[in-house]
Backbone as CSV, one residue per row, in Angstrom:
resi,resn,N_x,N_y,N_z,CA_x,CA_y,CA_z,C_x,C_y,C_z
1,UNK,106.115,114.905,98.008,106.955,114.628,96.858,108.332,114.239,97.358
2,UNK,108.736,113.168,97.117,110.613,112.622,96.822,111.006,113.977,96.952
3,UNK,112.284,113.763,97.481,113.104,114.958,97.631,113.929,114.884,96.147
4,UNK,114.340,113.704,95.144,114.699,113.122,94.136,114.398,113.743,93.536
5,UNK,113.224,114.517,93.411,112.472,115.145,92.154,112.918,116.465,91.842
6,UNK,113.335,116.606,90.559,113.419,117.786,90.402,113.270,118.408,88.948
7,UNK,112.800,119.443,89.036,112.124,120.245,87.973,112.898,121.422,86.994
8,UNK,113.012,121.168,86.104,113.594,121.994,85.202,113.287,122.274,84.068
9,UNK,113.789,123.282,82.932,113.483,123.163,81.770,114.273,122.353,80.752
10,UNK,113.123,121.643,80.024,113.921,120.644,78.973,114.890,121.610,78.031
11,UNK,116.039,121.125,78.173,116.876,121.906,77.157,117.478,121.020,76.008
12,UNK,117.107,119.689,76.127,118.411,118.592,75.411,116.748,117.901,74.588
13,UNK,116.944,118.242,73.572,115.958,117.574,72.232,116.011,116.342,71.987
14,UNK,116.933,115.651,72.794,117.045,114.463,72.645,116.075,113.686,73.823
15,UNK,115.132,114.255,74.019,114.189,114.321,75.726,112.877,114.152,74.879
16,UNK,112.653,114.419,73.761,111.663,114.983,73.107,110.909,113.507,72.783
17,UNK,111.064,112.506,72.593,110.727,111.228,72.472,110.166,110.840,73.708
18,UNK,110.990,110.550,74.972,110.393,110.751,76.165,109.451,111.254,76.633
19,UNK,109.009,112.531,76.445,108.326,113.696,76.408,107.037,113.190,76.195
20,UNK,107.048,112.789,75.000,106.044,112.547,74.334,105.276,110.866,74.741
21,UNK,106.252,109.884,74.780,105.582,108.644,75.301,105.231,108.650,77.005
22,UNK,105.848,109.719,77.727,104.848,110.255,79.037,103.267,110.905,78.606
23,UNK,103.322,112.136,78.012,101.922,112.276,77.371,101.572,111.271,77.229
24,UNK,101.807,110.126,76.205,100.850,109.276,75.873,100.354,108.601,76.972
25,UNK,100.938,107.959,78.003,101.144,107.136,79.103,100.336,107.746,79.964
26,UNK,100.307,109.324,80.171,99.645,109.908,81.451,97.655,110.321,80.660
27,UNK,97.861,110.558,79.051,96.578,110.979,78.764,96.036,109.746,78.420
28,UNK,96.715,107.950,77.962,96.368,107.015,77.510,94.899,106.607,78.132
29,UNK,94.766,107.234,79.397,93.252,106.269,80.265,91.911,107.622,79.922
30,UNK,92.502,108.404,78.980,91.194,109.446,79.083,89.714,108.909,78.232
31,UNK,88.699,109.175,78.530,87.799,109.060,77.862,86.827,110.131,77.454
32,UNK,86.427,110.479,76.378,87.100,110.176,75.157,88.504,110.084,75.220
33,UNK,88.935,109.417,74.380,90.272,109.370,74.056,90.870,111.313,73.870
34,UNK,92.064,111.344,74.648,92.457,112.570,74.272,93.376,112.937,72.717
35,UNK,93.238,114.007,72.045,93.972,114.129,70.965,95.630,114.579,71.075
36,UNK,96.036,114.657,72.891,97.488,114.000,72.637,97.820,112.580,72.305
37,UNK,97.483,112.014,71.887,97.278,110.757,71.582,97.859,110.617,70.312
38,UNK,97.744,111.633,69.133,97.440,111.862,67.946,98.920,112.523,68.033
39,UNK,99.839,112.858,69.129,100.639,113.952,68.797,102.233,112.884,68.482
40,UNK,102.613,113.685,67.692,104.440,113.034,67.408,105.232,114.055,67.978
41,UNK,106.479,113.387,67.623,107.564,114.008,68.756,107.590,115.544,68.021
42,UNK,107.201,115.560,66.368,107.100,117.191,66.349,106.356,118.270,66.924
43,UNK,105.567,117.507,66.769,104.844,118.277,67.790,105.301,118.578,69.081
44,UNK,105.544,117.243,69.515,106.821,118.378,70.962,107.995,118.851,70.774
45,UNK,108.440,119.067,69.606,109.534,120.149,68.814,108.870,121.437,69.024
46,UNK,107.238,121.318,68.008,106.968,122.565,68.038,106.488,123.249,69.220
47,UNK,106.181,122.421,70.103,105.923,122.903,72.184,107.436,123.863,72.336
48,UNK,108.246,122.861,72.267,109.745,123.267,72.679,109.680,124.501,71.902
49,UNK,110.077,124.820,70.861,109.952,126.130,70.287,108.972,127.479,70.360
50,UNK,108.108,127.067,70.976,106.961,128.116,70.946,106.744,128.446,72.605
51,UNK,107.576,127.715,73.792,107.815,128.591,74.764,108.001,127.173,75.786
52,UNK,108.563,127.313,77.259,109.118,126.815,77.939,108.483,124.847,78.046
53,UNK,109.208,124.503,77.960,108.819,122.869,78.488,109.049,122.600,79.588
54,UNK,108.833,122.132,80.691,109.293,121.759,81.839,108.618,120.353,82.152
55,UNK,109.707,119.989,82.679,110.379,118.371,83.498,110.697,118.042,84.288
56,UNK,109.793,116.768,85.089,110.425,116.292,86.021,110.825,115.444,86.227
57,UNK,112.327,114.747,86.714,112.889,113.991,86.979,113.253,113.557,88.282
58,UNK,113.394,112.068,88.304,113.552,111.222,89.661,115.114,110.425,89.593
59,UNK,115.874,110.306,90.224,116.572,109.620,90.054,117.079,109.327,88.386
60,UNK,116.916,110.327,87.418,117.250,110.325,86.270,116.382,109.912,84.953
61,UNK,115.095,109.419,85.672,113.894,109.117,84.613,112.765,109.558,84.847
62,UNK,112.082,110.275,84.059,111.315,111.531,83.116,110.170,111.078,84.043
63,UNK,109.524,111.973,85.150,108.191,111.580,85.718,107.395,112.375,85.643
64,UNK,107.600,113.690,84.602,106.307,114.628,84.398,106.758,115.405,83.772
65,UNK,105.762,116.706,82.567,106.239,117.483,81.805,105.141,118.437,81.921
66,UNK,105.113,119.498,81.162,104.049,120.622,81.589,104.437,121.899,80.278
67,UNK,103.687,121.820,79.356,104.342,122.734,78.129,103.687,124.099,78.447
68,UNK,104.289,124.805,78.214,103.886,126.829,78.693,104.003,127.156,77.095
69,UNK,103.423,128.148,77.132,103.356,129.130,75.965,102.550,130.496,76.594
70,UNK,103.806,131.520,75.927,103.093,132.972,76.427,102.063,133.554,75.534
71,UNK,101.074,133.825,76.435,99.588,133.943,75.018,99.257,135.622,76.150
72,UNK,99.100,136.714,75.032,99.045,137.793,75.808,99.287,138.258,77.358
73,UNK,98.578,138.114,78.120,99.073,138.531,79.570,99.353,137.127,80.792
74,UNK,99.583,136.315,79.888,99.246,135.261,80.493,99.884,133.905,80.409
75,UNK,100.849,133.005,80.765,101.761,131.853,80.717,100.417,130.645,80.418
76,UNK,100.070,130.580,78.979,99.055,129.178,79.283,99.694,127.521,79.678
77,UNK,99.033,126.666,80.103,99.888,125.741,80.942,98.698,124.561,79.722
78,UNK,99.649,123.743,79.237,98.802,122.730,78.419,99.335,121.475,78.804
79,UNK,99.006,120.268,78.193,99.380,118.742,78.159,100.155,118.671,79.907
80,UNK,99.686,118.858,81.000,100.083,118.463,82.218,100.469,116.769,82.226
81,UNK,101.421,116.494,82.136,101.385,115.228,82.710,102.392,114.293,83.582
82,UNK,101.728,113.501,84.723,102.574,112.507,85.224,102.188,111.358,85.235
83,UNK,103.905,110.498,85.304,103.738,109.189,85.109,102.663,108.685,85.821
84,UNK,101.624,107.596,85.463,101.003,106.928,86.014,101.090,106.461,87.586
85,UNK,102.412,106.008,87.616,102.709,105.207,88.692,103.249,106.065,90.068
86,UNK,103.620,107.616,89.540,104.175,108.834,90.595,102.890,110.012,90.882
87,UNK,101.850,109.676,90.169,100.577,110.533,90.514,100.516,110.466,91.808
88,UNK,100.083,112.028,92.276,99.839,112.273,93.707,100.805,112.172,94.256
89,UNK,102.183,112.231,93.668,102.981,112.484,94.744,103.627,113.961,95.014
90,UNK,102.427,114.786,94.429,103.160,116.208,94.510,103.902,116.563,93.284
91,UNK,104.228,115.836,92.224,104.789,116.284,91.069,103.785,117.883,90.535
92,UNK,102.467,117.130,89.933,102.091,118.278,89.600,101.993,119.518,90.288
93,UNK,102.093,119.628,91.511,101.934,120.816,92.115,103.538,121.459,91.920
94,UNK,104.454,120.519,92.037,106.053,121.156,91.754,106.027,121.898,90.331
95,UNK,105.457,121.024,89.701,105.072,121.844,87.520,104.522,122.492,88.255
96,UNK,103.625,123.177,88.483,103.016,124.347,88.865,103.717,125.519,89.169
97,UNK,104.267,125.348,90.533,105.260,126.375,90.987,106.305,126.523,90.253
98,UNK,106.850,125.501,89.306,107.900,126.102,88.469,107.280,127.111,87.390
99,UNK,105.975,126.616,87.044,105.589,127.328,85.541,105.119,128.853,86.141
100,UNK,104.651,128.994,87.198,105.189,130.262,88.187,106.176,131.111,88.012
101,UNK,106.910,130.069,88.065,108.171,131.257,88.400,108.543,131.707,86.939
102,UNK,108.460,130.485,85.977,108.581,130.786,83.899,107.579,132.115,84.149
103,UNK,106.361,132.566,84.123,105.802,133.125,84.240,106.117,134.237,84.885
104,UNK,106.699,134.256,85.928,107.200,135.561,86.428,108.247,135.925,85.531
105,UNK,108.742,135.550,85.203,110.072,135.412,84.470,110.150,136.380,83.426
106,UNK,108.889,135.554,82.890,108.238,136.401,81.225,107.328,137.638,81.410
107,UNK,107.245,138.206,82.681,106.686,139.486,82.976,104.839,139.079,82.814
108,UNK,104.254,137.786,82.566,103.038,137.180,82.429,102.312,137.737,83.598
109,UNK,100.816,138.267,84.188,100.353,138.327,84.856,99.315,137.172,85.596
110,UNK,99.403,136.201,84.867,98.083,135.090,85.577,99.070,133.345,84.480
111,UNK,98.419,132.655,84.853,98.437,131.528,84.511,97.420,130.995,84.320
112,UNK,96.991,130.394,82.688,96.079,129.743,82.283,96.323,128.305,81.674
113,UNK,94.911,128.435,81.916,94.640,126.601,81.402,93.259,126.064,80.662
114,UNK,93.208,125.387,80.648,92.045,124.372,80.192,92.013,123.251,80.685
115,UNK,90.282,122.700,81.205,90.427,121.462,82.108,89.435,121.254,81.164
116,UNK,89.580,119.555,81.358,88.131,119.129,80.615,86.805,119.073,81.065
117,UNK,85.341,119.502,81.169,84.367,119.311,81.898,84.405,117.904,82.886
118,UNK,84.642,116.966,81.953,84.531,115.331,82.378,85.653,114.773,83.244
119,UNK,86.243,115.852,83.435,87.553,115.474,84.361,87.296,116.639,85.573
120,UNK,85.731,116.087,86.671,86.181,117.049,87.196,87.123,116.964,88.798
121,UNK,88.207,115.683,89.217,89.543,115.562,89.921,90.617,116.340,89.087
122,UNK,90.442,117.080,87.740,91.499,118.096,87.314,90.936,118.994,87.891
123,UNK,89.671,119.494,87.529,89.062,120.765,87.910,89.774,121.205,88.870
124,UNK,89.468,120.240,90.479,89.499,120.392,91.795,90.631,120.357,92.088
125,UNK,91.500,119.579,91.685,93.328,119.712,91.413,93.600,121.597,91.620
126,UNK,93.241,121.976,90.130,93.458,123.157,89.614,92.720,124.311,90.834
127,UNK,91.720,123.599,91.217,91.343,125.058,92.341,91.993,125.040,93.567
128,UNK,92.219,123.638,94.061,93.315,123.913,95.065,94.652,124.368,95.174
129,UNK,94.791,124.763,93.828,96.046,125.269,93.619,95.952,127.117,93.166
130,UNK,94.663,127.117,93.410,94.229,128.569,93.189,93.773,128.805,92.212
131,UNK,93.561,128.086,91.034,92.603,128.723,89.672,91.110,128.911,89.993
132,UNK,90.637,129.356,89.185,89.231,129.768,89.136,89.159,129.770,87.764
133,UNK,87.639,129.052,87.589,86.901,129.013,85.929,86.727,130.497,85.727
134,UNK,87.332,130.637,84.641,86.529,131.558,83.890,85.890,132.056,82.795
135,UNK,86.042,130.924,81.890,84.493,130.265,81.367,84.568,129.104,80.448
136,UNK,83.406,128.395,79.707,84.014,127.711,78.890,83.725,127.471,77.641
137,UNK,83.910,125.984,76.718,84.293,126.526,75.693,84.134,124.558,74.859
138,UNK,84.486,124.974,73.386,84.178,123.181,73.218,84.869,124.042,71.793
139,UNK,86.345,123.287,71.284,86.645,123.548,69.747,85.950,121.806,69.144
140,UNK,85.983,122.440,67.913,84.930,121.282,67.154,85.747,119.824,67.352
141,UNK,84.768,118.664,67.238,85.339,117.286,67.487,86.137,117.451,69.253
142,UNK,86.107,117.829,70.000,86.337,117.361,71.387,85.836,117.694,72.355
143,UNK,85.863,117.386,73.447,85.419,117.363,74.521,85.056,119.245,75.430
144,UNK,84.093,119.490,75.535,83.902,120.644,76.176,84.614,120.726,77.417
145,UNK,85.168,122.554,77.772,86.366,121.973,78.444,85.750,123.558,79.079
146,UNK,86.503,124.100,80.800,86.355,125.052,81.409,87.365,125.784,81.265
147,UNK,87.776,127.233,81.159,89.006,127.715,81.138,88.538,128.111,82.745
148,UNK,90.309,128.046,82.520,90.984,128.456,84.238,92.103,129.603,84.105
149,UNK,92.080,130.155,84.975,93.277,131.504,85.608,93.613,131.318,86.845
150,UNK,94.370,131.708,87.192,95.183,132.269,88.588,95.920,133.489,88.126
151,UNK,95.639,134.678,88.813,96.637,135.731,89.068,97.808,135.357,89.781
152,UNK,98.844,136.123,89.246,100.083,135.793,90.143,100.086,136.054,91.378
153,UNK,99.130,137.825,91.704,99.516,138.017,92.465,98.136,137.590,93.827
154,UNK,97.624,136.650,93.623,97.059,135.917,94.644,97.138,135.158,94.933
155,UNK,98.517,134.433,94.447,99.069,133.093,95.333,100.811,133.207,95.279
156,UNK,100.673,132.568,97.073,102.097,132.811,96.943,103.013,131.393,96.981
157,UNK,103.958,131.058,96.341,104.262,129.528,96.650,104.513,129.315,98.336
């Protein structure tokens, strides 16, 4: 990863437009089509409000986001995304270790997720970074998907 890059939490709502035409941009090639697709910038209002957003920036323009929400013992990690054109350069693994540390933060014991079955270069993403399935699952109209965990305390950045 650019040394350029750096990760923080969105604090300025005026990001929230941005935010959102990255989602579109990073989930635009999924098949099925993903239902961030479907999402407006309230919806990343209501991300922002319901627990940490985090961002990454290059030289001052938006190359990845990663929305957290604390769900019982656990920091869930949703809508991962990077720009098209900065994939693989280590961004997502930087969202990672930040949503780590949000997570430590919030006294959370593990970090969760959801990958899609049909995506399985997320899967393998996600296990090299230490998750493990632990089981899965299909809500009505989309794509059957694996849940994932990592304990905190079995990985160290």
């Amino acid at each position: 990863m650019s040394a350029a890059v750096v990760i923080s939490r969105c604090s300025d709502t005026a990001q929230f437009a941005a935010i959102l035409a990255l989602v579109h941009d990073a989930f635009g090639r999924l098949t099925p089509p993903s239902g961030a697709l479907n999402e407006t910038v309230d919806d990343v209002a209501a991300r922002f409000t319901a627990g940490p957003v985090l961002i990454a920036e290059a030289e001052g323009e938006l190359v990845g986001s990663l929305y957290c929400v604390l769900k019982g013992d656990g920091l869930y990690l949703t809508r991962m995304a990077v720009r098209p054109d900065r994939q693989k350069q280590g961004i997502g693994r930087a969202l990672l270790m930040a949503a780590e540390a949000e997570a430590r933060a919030l006294g959370a014991q593990k970090l969760t997720l959801r990958v899609r079955v049909n995506l399985p270069e997320n899967r393998a993403f996600f296990e090299r970074a230490g998750f493990r399935v632990t089981g899965q699952g299909q809500d009505p109209g989309r794509p059957p998907y694996e849940a994932m965990e990592r304990p905190l305390t079995d990985f160290a950045p």
